[in-house]
VOBA-1610 file (N, C-alpha, C; in pm, whole numbers, padded with zeros to 5 digits, always signed):
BEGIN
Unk-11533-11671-06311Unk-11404-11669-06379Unk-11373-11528-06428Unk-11261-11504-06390Unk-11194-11365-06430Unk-11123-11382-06574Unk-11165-11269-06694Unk-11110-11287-06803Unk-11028-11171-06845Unk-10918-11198-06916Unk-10859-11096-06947Unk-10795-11120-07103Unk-10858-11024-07196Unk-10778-11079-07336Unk-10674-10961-07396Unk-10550-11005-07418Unk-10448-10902-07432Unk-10391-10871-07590Unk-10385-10770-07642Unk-10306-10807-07752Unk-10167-10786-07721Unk-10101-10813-07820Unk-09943-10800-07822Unk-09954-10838-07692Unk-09958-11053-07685Unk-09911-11028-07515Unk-09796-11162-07533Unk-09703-11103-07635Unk-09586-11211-07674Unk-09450-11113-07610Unk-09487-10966-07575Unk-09377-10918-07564Unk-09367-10791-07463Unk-09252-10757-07436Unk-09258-10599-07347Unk-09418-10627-07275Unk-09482-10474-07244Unk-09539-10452-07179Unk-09679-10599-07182Unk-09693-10656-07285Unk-09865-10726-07291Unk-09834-10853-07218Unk-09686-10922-07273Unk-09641-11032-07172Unk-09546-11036-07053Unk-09597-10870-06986Unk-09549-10901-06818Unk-09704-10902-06791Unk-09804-10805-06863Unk-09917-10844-06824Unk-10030-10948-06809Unk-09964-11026-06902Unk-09989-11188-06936Unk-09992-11296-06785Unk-09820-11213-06793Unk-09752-11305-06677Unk-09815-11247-06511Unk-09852-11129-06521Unk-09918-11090-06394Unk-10126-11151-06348Unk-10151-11151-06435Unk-10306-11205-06418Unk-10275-11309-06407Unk-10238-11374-06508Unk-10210-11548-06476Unk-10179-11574-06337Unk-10066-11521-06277Unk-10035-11477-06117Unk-10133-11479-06078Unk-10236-11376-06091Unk-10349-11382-05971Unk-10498-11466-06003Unk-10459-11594-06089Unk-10574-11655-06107Unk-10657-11627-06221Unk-10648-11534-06283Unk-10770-11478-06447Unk-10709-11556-06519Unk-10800-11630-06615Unk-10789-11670-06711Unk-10736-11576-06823Unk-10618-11623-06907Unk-10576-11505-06993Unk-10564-11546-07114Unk-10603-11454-07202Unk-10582-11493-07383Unk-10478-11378-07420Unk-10399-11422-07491Unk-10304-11325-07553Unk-10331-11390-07723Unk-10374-11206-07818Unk-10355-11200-07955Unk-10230-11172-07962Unk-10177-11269-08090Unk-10036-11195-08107Unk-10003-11277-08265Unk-09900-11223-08346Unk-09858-11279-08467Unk-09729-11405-08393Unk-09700-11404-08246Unk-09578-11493-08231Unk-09664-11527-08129Unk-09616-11718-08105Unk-09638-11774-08014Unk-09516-11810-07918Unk-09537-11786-07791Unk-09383-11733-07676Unk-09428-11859-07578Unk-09312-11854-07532Unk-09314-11945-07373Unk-09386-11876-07268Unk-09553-11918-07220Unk-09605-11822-07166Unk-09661-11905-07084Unk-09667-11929-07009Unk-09731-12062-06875Unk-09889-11996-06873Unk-09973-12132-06915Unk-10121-12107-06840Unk-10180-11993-06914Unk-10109-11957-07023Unk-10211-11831-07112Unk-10211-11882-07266Unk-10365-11871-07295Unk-10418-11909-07449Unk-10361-11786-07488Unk-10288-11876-07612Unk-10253-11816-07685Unk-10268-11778-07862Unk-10312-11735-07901Unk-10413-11746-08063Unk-10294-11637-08141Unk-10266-11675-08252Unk-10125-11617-08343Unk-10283-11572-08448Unk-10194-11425-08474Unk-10330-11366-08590Unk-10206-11277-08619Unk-10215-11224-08707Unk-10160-11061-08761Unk-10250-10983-08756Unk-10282-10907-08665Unk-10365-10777-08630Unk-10360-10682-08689Unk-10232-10677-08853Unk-10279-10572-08895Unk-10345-10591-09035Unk-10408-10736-09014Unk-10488-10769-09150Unk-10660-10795-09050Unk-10757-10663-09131Unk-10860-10647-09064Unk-10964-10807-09087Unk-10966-10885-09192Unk-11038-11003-09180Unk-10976-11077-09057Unk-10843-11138-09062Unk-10856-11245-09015Unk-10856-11196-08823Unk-10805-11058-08813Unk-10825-11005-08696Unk-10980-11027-08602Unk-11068-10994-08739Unk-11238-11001-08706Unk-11262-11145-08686Unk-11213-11242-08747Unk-11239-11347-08718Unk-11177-11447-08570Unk-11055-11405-08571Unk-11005-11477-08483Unk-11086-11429-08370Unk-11120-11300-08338Unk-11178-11237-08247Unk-11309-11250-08198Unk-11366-11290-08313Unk-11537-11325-08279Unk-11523-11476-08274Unk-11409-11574-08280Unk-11414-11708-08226Unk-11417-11687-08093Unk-11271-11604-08081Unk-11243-11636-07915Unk-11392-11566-07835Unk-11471-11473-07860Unk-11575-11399-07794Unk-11686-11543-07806Unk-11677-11562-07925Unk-11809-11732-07933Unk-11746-11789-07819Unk-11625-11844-07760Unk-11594-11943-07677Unk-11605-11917-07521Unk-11616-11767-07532Unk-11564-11706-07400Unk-11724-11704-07359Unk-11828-11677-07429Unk-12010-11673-07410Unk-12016-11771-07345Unk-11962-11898-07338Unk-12012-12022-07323Unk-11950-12053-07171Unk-11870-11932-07107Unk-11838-11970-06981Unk-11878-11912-06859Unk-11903-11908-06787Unk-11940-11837-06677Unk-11845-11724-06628Unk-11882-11644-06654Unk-11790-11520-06633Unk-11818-11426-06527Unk-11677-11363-06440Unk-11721-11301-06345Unk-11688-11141-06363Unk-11588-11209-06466Unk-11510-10990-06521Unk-11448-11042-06674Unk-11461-10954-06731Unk-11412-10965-06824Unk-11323-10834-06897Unk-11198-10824-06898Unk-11161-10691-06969Unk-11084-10717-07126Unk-11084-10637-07197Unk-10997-10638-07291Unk-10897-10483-07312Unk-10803-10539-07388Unk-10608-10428-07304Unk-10573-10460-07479Unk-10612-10283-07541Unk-10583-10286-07672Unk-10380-10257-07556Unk-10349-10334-07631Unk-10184-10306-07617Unk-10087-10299-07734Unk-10133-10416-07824Unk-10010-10396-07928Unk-10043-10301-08055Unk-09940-10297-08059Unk-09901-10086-08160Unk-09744-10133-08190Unk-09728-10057-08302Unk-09601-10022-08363Unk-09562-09845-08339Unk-09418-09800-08350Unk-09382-09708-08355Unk-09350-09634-08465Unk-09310-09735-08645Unk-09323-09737-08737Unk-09170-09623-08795Unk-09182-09590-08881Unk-09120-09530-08931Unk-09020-09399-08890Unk-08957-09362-08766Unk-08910-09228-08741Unk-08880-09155-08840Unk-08895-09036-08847Unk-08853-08954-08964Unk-09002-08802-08964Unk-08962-08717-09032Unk-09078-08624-09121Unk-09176-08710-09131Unk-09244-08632-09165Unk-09394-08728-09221Unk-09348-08692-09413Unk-09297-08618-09484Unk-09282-08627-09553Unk-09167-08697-09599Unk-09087-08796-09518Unk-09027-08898-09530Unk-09019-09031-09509Unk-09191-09031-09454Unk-09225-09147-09421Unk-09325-09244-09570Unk-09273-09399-09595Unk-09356-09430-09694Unk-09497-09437-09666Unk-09573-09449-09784Unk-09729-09514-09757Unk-09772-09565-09695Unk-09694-09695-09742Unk-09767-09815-09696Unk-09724-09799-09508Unk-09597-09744-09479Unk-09562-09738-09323Unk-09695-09634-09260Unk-09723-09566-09337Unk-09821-09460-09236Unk-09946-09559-09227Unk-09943-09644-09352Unk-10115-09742-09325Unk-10103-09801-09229Unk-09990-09897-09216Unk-09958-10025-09158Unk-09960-09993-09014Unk-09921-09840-08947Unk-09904-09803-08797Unk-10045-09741-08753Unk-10078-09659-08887Unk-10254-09639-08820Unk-10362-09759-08792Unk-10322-09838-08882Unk-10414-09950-08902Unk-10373-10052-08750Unk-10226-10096-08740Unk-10236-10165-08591Unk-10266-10051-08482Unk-10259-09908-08473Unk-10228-09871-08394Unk-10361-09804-08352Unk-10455-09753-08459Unk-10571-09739-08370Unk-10708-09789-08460Unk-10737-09873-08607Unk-10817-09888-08640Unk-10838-10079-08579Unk-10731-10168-08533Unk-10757-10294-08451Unk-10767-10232-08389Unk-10767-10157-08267Unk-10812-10099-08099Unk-10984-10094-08152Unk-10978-09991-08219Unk-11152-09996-08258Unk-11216-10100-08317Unk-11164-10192-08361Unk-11246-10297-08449Unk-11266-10403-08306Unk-11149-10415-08266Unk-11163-10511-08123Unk-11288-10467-08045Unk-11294-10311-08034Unk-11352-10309-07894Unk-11498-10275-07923Unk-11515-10288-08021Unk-11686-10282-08120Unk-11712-10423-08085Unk-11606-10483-08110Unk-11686-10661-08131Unk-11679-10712-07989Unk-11621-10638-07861Unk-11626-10667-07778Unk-11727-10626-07671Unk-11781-10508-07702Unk-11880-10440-07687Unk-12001-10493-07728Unk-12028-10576-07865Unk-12139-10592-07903Unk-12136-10783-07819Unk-12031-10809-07814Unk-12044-10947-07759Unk-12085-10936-07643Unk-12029-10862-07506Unk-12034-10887-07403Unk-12198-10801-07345Unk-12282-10739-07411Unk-12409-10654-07365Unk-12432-10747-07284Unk-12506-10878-07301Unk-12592-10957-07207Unk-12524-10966-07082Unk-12393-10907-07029Unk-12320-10949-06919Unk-12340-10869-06837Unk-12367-10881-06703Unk-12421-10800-06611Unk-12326-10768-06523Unk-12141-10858-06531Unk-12067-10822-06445Unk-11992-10733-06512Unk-11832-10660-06418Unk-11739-10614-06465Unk-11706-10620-06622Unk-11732-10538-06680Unk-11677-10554-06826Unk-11585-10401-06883Unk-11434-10411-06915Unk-11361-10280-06936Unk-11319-10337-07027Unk-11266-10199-07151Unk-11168-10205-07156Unk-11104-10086-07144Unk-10922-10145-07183Unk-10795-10074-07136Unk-10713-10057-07226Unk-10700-09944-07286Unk-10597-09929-07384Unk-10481-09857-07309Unk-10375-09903-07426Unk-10194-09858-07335Unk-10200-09718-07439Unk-10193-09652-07388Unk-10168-09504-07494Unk-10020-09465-07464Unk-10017-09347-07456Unk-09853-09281-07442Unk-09883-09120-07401Unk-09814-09060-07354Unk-09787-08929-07348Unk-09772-08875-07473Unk-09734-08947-07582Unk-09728-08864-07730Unk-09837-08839-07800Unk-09952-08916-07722Unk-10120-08830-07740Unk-10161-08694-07701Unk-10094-08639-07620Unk-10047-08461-07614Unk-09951-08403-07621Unk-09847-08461-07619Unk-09708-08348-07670Unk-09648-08449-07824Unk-09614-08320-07895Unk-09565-08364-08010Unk-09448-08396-08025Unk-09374-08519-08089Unk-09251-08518-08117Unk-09199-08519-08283Unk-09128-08465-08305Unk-09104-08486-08408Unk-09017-08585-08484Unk-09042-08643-08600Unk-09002-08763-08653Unk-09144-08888-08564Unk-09225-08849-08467Unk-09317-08951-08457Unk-09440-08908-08498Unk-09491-08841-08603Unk-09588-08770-08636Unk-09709-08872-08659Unk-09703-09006-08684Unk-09772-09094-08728Unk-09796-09155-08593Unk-09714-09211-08500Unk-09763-09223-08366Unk-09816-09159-08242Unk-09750-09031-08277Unk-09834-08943-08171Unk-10021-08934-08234Unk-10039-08877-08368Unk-10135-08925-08435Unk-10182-09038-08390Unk-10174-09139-08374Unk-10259-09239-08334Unk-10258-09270-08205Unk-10179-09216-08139Unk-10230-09299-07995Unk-10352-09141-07907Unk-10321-09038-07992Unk-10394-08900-07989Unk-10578-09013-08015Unk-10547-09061-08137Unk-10670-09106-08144Unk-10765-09221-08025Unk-10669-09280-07996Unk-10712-09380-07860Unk-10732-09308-07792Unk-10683-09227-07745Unk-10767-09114-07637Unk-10909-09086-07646Unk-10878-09033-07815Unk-11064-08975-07764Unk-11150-09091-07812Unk-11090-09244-07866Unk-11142-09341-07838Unk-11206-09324-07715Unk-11143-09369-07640Unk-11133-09410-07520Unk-11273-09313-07411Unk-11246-09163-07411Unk-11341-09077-07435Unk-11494-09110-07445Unk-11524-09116-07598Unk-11622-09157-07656Unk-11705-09313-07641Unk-11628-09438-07639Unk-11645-09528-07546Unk-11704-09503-07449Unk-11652-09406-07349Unk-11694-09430-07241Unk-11805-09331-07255Unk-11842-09230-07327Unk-11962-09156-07366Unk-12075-09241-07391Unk-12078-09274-07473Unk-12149-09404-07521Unk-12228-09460-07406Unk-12117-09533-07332Unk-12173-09637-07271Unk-12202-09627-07110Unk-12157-09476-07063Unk-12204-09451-06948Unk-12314-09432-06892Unk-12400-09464-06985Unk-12563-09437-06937Unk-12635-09540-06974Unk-12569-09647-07010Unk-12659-09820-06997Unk-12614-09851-06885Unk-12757-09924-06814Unk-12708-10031-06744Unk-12584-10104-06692Unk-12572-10135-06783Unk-12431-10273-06808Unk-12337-10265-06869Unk-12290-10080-06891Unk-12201-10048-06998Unk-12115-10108-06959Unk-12002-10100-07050Unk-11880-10084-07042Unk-11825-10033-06988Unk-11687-10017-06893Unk-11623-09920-06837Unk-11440-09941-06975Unk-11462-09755-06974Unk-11312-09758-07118Unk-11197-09671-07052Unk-11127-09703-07003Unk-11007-09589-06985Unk-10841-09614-07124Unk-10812-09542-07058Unk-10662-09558-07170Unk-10534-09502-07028Unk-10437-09553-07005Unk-10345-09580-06987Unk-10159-09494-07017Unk-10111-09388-06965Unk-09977-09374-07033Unk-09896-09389-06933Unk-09776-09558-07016Unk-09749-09642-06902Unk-09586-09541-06858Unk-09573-09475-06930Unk-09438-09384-06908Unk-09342-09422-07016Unk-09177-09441-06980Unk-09143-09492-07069Unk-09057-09656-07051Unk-09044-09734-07080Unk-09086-09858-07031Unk-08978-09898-07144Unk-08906-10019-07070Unk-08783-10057-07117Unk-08801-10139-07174Unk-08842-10154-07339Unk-08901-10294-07421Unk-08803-10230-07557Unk-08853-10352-07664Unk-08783-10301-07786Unk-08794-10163-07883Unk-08896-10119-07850Unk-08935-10011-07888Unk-08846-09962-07867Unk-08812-09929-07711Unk-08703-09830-07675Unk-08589-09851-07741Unk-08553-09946-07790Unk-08433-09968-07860Unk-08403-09941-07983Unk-08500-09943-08056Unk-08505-09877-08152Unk-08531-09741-08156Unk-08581-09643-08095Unk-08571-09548-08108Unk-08441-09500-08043Unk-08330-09565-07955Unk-08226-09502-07943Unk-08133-09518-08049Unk-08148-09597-08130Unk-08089-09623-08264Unk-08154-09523-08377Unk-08205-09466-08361Unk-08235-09331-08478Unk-08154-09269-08486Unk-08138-09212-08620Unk-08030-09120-08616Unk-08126-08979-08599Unk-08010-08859-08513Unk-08107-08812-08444Unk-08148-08639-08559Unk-08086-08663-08694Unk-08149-08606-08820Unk-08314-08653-08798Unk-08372-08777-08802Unk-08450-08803-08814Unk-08541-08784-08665Unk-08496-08796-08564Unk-08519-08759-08438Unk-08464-08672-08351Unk-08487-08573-08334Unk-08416-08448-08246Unk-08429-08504-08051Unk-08538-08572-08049Unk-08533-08607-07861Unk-08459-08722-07889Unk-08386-08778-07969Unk-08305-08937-07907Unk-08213-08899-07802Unk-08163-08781-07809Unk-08035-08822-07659Unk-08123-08845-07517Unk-08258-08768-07479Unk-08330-08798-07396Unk-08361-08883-07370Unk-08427-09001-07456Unk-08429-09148-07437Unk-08312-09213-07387Unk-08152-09178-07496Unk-08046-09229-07445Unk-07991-09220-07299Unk-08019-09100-07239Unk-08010-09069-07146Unk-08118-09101-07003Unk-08207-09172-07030Unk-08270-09216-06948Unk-08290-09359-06933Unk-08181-09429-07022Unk-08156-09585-07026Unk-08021-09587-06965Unk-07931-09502-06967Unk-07827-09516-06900Unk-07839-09432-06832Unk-07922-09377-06753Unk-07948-09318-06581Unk-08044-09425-06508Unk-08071-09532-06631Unk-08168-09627-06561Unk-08301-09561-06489Unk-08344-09496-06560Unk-08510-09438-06509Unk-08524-09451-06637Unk-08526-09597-06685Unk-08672-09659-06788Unk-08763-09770-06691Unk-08875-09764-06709Unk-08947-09848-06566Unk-08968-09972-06672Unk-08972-10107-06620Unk-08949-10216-06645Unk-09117-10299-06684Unk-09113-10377-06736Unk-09265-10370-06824Unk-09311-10460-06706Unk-09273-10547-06631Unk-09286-10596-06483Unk-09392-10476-06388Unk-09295-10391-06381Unk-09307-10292-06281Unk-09466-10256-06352Unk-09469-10194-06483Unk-09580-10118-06543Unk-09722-10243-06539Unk-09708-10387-06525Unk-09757-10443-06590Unk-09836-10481-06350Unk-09774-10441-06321Unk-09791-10440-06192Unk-09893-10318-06124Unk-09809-10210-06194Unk-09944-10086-06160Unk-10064-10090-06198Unk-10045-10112-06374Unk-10179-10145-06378Unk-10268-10244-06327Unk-10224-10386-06281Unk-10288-10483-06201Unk-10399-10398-06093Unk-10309-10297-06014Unk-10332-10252-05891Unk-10452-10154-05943Unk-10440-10039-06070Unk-10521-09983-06053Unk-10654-10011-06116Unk-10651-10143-06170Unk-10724-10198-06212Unk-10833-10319-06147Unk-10784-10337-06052Unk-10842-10426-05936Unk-10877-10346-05836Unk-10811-10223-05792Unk-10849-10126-05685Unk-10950-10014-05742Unk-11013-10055-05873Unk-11095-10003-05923Unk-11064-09827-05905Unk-10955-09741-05962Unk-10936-09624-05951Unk-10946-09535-06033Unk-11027-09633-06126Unk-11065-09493-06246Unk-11221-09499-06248Unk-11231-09371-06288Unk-11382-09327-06316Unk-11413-09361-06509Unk-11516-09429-06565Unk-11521-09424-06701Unk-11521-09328-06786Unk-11418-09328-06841Unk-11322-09213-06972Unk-11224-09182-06912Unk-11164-09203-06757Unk-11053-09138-06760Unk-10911-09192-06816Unk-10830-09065-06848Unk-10679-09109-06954Unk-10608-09097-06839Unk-10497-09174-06808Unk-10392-09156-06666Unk-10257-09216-06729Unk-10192-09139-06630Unk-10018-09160-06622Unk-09980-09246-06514Unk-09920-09367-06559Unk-09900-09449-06426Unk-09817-09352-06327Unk-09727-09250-06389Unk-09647-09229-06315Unk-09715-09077-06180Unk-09873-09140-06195Unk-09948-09077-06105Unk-09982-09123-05991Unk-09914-09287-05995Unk-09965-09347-05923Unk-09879-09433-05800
//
């Protein structure tokens, strides 16, 4: 049995990816705070950006998943917020906690407990985080997200440091899916662009229609993920592919 557990897979990019494995037969779990019309995928409602009940829901579903015969297993840190546009000295507190905390301290808490669950497994075991291009170029007014998805990188990195010299490691890459036509995008074309200086660029690439469709993204990765095309630690641009 092929496993695949997704977060954020209620929306944009995690539930075309939901909807694509299910397609090819893997059994799929989607974390998420909303439960969606999703054919043939477990679905478990948590708020991921509260670290107990995150740890818990997570080491159920890993207790349930031990007990099956498994042939691959990956886990796809996906869901993240964009949080607050603006300065960083106009951004509140609690918004800078609330976007570091979903955005790269659940990626790490997940993939510790996924790591320590899956050792005894001798097959396929990855994971896949969705990063962004704003892990090397800076934008301004996203100082808190480029910041964190900067950090999934050298997650991602170090992971795969780690674990490239066991046996049965893990394989970790990270993912930048381009820019991808979900709500996010919508909200950031709604900034005012005081607070964001690149919004006409976004605007302008939703009405030239070169935003790629979470379908499309949720498709590449299928491919480069089954055609086995990464080496462990590497960071990639779908639009490499």
């Amino acid at each position: 049995m092929n496993i695949i557990i997704i977060t954020g897979g209620s929306k944009g990019i995690g539930k075309a990816l939901a909807e694509k494995y299910v397609q090819e037969n893997y059994r799929v779990y989607s974390l998420s705070r909303s439960i969606v019309d999703l054919e043939n995928v477990v679905q478990l409602s948590v708020d991921l950006s509260d670290t107990k009940a995150t740890h818990n829901t997570f080491k159920m579903l890993l207790d349930e998943i031990q007990k099956l015969e498994v042939s691959s297993i990956t886990l796809v840190n996906n869901a993240g917020r964009l949080g607050t546009i603006a300065n960083l000295e106009n951004i509140p507190s609690e918004d800078i906690a609330k976007s570091i905390h979903l955005n790269t301290t659940t990626p790490l808490i997940l993939s510790s407990l996924f790591i320590e669950a899956t050792q005894q497994l001798t097959c396929k075991k990855q994971i896949i985080s969705i990063s962004s291009g704003a892990a090397v170029k800076p934008y301004e007014g996203w100082s808190i997200y480029c910041t964190s998805k900067a950090a999934i990188d050298m997650m991602t990195k170090t992971i795969a440091a780690e674990q490239n010299e066991l046996e049965h490691g893990v394989k970790c890459n990270a993912i930048y899916p381009g820019v991808v036509d979900t709500n996010m995008q919508t909200d950031i074309r709604s900034t005012d662009e005081k607070d964001f200086k690149n919004v006409q660029r976004f605007i302008d690439l939703k009405e030239n229609d070169q935003l790629y469709t979470p379908e499309y993204v949720a498709e590449t990765i299928f491919t480069i993920d089954t055609q086995n095309k990464l080496q462990n630690g590497d960071i990639v641009d779908i639009r490499n592919f």
